[in-house]
C-alpha positions in Angstrom: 0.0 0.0 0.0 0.9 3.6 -0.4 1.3 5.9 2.6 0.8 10.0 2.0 4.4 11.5 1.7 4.7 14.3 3.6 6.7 17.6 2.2 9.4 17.4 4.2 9.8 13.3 3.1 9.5 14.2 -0.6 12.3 16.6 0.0 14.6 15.2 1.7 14.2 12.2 -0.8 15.2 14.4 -3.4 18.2 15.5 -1.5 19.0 11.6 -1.4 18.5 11.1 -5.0 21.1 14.2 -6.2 23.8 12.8 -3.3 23.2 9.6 -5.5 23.2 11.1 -9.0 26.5 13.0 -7.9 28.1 9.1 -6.7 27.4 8.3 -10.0 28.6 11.1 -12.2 31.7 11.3 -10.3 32.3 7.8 -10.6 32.5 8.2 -14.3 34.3 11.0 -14.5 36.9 9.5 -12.0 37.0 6.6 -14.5 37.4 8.5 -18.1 39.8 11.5 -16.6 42.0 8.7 -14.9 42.1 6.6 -18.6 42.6 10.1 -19.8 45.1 11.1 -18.1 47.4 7.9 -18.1 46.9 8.2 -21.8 48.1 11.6 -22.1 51.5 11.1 -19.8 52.0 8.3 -22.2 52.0 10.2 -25.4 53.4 13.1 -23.9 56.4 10.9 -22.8 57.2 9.9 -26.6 57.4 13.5 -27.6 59.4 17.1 -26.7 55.4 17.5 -25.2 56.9 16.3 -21.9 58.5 18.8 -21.7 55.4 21.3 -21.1 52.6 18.9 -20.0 50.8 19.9 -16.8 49.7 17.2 -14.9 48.9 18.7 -11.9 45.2 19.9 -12.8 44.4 16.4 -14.4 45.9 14.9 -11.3 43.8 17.2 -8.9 41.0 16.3 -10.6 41.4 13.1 -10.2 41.1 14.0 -6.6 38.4 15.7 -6.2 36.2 13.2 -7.8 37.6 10.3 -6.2 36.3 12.1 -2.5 33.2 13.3 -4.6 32.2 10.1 -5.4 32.9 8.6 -2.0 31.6 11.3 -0.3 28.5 11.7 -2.1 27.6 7.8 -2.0 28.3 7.5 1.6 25.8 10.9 2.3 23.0 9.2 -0.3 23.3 6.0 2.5 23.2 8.1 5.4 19.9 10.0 4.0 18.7 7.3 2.0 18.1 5.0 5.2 17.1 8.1 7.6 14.4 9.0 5.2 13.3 5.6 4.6 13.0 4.8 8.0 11.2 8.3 8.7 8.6 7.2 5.6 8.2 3.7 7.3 7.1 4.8 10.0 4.2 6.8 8.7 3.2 3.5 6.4 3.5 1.3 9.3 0.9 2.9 11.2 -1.3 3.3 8.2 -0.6 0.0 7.6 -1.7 -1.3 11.4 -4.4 0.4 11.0 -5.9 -0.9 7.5 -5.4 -3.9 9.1 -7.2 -3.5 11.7 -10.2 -1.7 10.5 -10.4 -4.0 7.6 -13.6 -5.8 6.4 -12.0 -9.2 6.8 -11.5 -8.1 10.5 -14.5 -6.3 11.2 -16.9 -8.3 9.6 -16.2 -11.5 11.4 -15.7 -9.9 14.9 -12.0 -9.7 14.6 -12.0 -13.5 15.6 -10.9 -14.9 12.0 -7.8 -14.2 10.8 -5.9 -15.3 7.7 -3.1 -16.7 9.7 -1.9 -18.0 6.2 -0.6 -14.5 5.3 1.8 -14.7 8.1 3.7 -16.8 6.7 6.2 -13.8 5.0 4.3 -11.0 6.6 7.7 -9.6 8.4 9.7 -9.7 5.1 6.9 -8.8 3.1 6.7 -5.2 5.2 10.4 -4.8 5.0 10.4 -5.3 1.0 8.1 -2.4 0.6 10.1 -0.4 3.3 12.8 -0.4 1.4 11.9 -0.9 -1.9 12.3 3.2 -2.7 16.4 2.4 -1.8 16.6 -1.2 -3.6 14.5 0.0 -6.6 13.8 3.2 -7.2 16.9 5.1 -6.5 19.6 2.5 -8.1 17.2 2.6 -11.2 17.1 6.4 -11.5 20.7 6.4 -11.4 21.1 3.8 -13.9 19.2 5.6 -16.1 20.9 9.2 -15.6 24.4 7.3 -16.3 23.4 5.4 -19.1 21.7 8.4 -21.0 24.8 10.9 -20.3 27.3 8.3 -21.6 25.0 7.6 -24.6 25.0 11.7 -25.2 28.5 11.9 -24.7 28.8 8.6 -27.7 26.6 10.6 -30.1 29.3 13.8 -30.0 32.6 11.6 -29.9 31.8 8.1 -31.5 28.8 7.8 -33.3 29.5 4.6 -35.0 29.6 2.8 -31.2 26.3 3.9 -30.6 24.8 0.2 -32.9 26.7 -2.1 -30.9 26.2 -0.1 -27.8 22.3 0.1 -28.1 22.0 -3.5 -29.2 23.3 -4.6 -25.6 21.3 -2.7 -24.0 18.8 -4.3 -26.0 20.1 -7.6 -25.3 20.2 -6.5 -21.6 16.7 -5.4 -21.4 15.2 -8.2 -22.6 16.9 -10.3 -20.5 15.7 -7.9 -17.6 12.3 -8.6 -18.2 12.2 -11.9 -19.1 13.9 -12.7 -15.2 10.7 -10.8 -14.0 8.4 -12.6 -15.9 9.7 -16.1 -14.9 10.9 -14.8 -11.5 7.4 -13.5 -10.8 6.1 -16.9 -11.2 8.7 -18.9 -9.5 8.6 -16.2 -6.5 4.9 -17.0 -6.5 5.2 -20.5 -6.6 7.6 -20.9 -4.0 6.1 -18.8 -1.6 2.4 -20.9 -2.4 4.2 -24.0 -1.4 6.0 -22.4 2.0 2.7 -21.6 3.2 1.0 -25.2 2.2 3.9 -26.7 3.9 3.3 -24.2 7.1 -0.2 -25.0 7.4 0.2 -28.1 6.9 3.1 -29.1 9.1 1.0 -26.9 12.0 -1.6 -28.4 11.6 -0.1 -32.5 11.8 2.0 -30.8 14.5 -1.5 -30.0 16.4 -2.4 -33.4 16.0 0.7 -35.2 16.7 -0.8 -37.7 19.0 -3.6 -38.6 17.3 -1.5 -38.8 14.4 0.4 -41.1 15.7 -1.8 -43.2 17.3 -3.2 -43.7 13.5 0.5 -44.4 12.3 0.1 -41.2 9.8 2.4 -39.0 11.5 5.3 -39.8 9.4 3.1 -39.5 6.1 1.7 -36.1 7.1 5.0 -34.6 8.3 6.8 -35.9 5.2 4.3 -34.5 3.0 4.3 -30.9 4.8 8.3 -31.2 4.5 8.2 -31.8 0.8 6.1 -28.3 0.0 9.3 -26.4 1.8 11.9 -28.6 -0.7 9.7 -27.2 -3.6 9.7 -24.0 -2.5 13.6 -24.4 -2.3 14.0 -25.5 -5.5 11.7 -22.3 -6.9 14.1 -19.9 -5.3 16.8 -22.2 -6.8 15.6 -21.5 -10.1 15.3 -18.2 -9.4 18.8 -17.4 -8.5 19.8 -19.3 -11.4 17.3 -17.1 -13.5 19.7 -13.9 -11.6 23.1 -15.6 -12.2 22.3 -15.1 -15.6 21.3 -11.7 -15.6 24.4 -10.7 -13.6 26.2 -12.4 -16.6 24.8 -10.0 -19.1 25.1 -6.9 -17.1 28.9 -7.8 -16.1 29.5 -8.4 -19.8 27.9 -5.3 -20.7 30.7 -2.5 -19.6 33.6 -4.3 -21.2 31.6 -4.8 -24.4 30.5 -1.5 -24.4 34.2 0.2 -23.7 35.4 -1.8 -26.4 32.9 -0.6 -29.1 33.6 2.7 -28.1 37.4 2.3 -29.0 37.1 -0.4 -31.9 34.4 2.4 -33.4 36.8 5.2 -32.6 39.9 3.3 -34.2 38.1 2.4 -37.2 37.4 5.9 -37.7 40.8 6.7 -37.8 41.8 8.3 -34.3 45.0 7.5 -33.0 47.4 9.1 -30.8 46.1 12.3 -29.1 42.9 11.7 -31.2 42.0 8.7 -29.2 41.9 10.2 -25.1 38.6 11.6 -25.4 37.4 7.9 -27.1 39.4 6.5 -24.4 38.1 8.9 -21.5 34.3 7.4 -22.8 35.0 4.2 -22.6 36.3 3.8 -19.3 33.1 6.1 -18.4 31.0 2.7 -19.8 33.2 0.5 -18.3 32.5 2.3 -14.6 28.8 2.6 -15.3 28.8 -1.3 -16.0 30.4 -1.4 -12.7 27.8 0.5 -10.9 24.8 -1.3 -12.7 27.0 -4.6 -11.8 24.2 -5.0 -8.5 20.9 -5.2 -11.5 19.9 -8.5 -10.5 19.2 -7.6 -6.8 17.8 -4.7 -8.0 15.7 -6.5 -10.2 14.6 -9.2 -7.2 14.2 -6.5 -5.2 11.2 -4.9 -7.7 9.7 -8.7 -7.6 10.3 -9.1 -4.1 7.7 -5.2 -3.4 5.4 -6.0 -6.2 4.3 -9.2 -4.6 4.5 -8.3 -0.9 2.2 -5.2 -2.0 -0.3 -7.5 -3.2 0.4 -9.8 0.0 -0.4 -7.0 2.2 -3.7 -5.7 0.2 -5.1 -9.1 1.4 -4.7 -7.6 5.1 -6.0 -4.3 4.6 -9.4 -5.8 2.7 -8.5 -4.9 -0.7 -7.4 -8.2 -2.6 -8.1 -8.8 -5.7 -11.6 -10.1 -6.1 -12.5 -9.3 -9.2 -16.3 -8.7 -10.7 -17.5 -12.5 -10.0 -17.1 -12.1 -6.0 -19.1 -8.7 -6.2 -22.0 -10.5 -8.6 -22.1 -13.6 -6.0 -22.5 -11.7 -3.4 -25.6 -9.4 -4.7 -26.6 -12.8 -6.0 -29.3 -14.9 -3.8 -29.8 -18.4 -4.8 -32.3 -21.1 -3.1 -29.9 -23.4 -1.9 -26.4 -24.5 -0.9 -26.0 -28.2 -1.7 -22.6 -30.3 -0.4 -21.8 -33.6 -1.3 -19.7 -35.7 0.8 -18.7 -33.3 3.2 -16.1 -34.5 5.3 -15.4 -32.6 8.4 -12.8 -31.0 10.0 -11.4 -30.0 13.7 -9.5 -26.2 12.8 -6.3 -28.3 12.6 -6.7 -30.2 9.9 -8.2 -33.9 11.6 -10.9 -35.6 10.4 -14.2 -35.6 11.9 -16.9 -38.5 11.7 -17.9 -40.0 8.7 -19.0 -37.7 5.2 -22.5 -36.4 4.5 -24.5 -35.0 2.4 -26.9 -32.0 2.7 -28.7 -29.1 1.6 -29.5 -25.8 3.1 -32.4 -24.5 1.6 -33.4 -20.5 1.3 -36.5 -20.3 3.9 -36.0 -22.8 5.9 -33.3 -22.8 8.3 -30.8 -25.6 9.2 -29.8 -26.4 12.5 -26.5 -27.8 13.7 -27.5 -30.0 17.0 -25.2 -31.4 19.4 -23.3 -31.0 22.6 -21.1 -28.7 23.1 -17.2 -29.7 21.7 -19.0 -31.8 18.7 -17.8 -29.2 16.3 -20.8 -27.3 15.7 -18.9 -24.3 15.2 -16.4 -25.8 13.3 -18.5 -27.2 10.7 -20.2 -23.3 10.6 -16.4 -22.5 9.9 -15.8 -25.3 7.3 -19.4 -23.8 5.7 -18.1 -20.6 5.1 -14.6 -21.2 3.5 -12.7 -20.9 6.8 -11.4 -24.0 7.2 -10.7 -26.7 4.4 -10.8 -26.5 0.7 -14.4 -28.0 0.1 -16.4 -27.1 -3.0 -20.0 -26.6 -2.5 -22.7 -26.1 -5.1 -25.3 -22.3 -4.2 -28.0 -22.6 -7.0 -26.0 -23.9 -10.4 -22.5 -22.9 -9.6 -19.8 -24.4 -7.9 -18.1 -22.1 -4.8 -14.4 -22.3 -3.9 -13.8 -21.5 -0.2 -12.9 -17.8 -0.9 -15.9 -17.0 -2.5 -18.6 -18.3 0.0 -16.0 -16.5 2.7 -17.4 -13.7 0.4 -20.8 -14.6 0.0 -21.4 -15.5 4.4 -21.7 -13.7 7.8 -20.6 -15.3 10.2 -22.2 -14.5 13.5 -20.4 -16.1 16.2 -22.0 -16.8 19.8 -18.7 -15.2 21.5 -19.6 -11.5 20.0 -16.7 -9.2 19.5 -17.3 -5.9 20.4 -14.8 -3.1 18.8 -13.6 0.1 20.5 -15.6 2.3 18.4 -18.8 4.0 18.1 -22.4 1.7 18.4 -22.9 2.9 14.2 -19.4 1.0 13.8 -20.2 -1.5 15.7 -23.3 -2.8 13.4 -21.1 -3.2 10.1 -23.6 -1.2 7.9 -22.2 1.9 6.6 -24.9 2.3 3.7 -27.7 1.5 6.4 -29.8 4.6 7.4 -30.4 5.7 11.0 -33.9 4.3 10.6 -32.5 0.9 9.8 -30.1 0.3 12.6 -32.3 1.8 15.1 -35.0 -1.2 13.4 -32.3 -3.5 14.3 -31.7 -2.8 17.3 -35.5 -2.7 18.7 -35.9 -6.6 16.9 -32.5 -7.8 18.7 -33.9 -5.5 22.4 -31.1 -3.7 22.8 -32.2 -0.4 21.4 -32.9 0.9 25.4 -29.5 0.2 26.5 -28.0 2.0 23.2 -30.1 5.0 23.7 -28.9 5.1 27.6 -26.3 5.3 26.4 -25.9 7.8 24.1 -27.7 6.5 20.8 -25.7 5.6 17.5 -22.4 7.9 18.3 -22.0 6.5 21.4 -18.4 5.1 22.4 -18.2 1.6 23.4 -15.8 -1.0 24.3 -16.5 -5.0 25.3 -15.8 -4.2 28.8 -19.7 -1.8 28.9 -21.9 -4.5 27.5 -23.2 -7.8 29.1 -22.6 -10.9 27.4 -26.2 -10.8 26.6 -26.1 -7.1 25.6 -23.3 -7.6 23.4 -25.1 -10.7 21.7 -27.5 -9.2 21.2 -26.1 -6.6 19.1 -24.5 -9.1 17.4 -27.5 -10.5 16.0 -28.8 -6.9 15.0 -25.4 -6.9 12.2 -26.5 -10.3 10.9 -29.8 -9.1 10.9 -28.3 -6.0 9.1 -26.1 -7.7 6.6 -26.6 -8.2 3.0 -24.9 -11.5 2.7 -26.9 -14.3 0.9 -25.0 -16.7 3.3 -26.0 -16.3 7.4 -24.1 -18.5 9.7 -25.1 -18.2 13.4 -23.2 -19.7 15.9 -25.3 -20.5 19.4 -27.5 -17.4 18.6 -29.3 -17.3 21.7 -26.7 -18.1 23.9 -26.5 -15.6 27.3 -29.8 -15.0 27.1 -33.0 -16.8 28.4 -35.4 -18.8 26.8 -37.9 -16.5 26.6 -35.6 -13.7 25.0 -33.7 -16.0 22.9 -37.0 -17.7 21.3 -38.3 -14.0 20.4 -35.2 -12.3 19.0 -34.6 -15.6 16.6 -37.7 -15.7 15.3 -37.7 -12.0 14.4 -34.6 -12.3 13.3 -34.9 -15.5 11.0 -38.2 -13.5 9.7 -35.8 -11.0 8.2 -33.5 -13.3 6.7 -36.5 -15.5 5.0 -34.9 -15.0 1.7 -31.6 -16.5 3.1 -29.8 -19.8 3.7 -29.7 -19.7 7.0 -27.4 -22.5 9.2 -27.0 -22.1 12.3 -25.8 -24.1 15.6 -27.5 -24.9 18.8 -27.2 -27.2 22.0 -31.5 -26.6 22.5 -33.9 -28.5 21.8 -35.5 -26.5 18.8 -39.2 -27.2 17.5 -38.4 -29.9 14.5 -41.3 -28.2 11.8 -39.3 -24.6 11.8 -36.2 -26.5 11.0 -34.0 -29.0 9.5 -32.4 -30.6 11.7 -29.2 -32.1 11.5 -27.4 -34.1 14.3 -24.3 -33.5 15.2 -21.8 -36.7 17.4 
């Protein structure tokens, strides 16, 4: 993501990136004068020109940009990384807070998380930190040496210019091709880190059981093997940069050469050839100081994908059109086939089954209480396992009915924020969350307390208070999927019976699943039975 950049960042960022242009022009100039100059004292010693060459202006320059150079690159360091870490800070908060107030988090109570986006969170936020000083600045550089010295080839030896600009042809293609592949394997290898992760966590979790089932050894074998693929995608990748550092490390000998092969064909010799000479020992030092393009290069791969990494944690990933249609889309049921359930780590449950959750008639998840009620809810909704299940006459993938379902869990989470926040409806009118809130009963104890504006925190509600209010945002959401976890538990019968019906009476044109320990009245629901 992209933090505001304050004035004083944007110039002091500009004060880091003339420090580095003035490394880089005094590199080359420290380069060509000193070819220059040893070129010179050599002809000047075959002649009476000895006699009367000064060499102590030459020589002083030589000076001055060898501390110019070392001066200026050790200042664009210093202010590089102060400014850096001044921006960082103001994108880490930003950051922290997307998180936080994103609708991943908020919409689920803040009690699901995608733990699998932890897996390369702390380097992902460090490749972004520093991607301006791994990227950006080398880059700009790059680009201001190799346009001067292709300037400075159009006055003094035009005819280099066609071997010149076919390498950097040659080395621009094999730029981007190492992105394009290196994208991919990047991708690839972290994909089969995290498998392996979750995976191995979760046999971990389960390492008795496991055991005692003689699959531990399969299981942990199998999580092991996604980290050797993922090694051997980062192999390929460094091989993929081994071979662009090849190219670039060719590239300032080959390019010093054409300059004096050009200049010698067109017949400069002797004193004719120093300012040839002086160019192309300017190439050879800017192939010196584009020498590093590779980790420049994996550096640029390295941001782009932890920037879309860490717009999965601030609630913009990349959805696309067919998760908005799906969820504006209501169907009349949700149908799974052989639905084999699972604890949160992984381990079976029971035996499969089959059912359908209809639109209108609510579902009911019976059982006692650690029979995984909730976790079947979970494994409904995409948040655990990799089940396909059919809604009307398409098949869902667990992201999309994670996009499609509110959950409403029986352990309501109540944010530090205002009561308005708290309901999750931002396009609902006062009207309609005040409605809400009268069905669910808590409307008195919101208006006590100050009405819609009104700051609260967990700590100021009853357990019954706050579940209630939980219901009112399922009874508020526009999800064609509700999943209610032990709606009506921390209150009494009496309450709980009237605040469901009302609120399944709203949600008639929903599927509607929800979880109980009660006895509930058999011709309402469907019941099914939970060991």
């Amino acid at each position: 993501m992209n933090a505001p950049v304050s004035p004083n960042v944007r110039a002091r960022w500009r004060w880091t990136l003339i420090l580095a242009f003035v490394a880089v022009i005094s590199a080359l100039l420290l380069s060509g004068l000193s070819a220059w100059f040893l070129g010179a004292v050599a002809i000047a010693g075959l002649s009476p020109l000895a006699y009367t060459f000064n060499f102590h202006m030459p020589a002083a320059l030589v000076r001055l940009f060898a501390v110019g150079r070392t001066a200026a690159k050790y200042g664009e360091r210093i202010a590089g990384h102060s400014v850096a870490l001044q921006e960082q800070l103001t994108r880490r908060v930003e950051l922290f807070g997307a998180m936080a107030s994103a609708p991943s988090a908020v919409q689920t109570g803040w009690q699901f998380g995608r733990q699998e986006h932890l897996t390369d969170y702390l380097d992902d936020v460090e490749d972004v930190d520093y991607g301006r000083l791994r990227v950006d600045l080398p880059a700009l550089t790059a680009a201001a040496g190799v346009l001067l010295c292709l300037i400075a080839s159009v006055v003094l030896v035009p005819l280099a210019l066609v071997p010149i600009l076919l390498l950097l042809l040659f080395v621009f293609v094999s730029s981007r091709s190492f992105l394009c592949g290196g994208a991919d394997d990047l991708a690839e290898a972290r994909c089969h880190r995290r498998q392996g992760a979750s995976e191995f966590g979760a046999a971990a979790a389960s390492v008795i059981a496991l055991q005692a089932e003689k699959q531990w050894s399969a299981r942990s074998r199998d999580a092991l093997a996604r980290f050797t693929q993922a090694e051997s995608k980062l192999l390929d990748l460094r091989l993929s940069q081994s071979l662009v550092d090849a190219t670039i490390g060719l590239f300032g000998p080959l390019a010093a050469l054409s300059v004096i092969g050009a200049a010698w064909l067109a017949g400069k010799q002797a004193e004719a050839l120093l300012a040839p000479a002086f160019l192309a020992f300017a190439w050879l030092a800017l192939g010196e100081t584009i020498q590093s393009g590779s980790k420049m290069l994996t550096a640029q791969l390295r941001r782009q994908a932890a920037r879309e990494e860490i717009a999965k944690w601030t609630g913009k990933p990349n959805d696309g059109p067919a998760a908005d249609a799906l969820t504006s889309r209501h169907a009349s049921k949700l149908t799974v086939t052989k639905l084999q359930r699972r604890a949160p780590n992984g381990r079976l449950i029971g035996t499969p089954f089959n059912a359908c959750f209809r639109q209108g008639h609510p579902t009911v998840l019976a059982g006692a209480s650690g029979s995984g009620k909730t976790s079947l809810l979970k494994q409904i909704a995409g948040w655990i396992g990799h089940d396909a299940m059919a809604y009307g006459d398409r098949v869902l993938s667990p992201p999309e009915r994670q996009a499609m379902s509110f959950f409403c869990l029986h352990d309501a989470a109540i944010l530090a924020d205002t009561v308005r926040a708290n309901l999750f409806a931002p396009a609902a009118t006062d009207d309609d969350l005040w409605q809400a809130l009268k069905e669910m009963e808590i409307d008195g104890r919101i208006e006590a307390i100050g009405g819609l504006e009104a700051w609260i925190t967990q700590e100021m509600l009853s357990l019954g208070e706050a579940q209630r209010l939980n219901l009112a945002r399922a009874l508020l959401c526009d999800r064609p999927i509700v999943l209610l976890d032990e709606p009506t538990e921390h209150l009494d019968e009496a309450q709980g019976q009237r605040v469901l019906t009302r609120l399944l009476a709203w949600l008639g044109d929903r599927v509607v699943i929800l979880s109980s320990h009660r006895v509930m009245d058999d011709g309402l629901f469907s019941v099914i039975q939970l060991d």
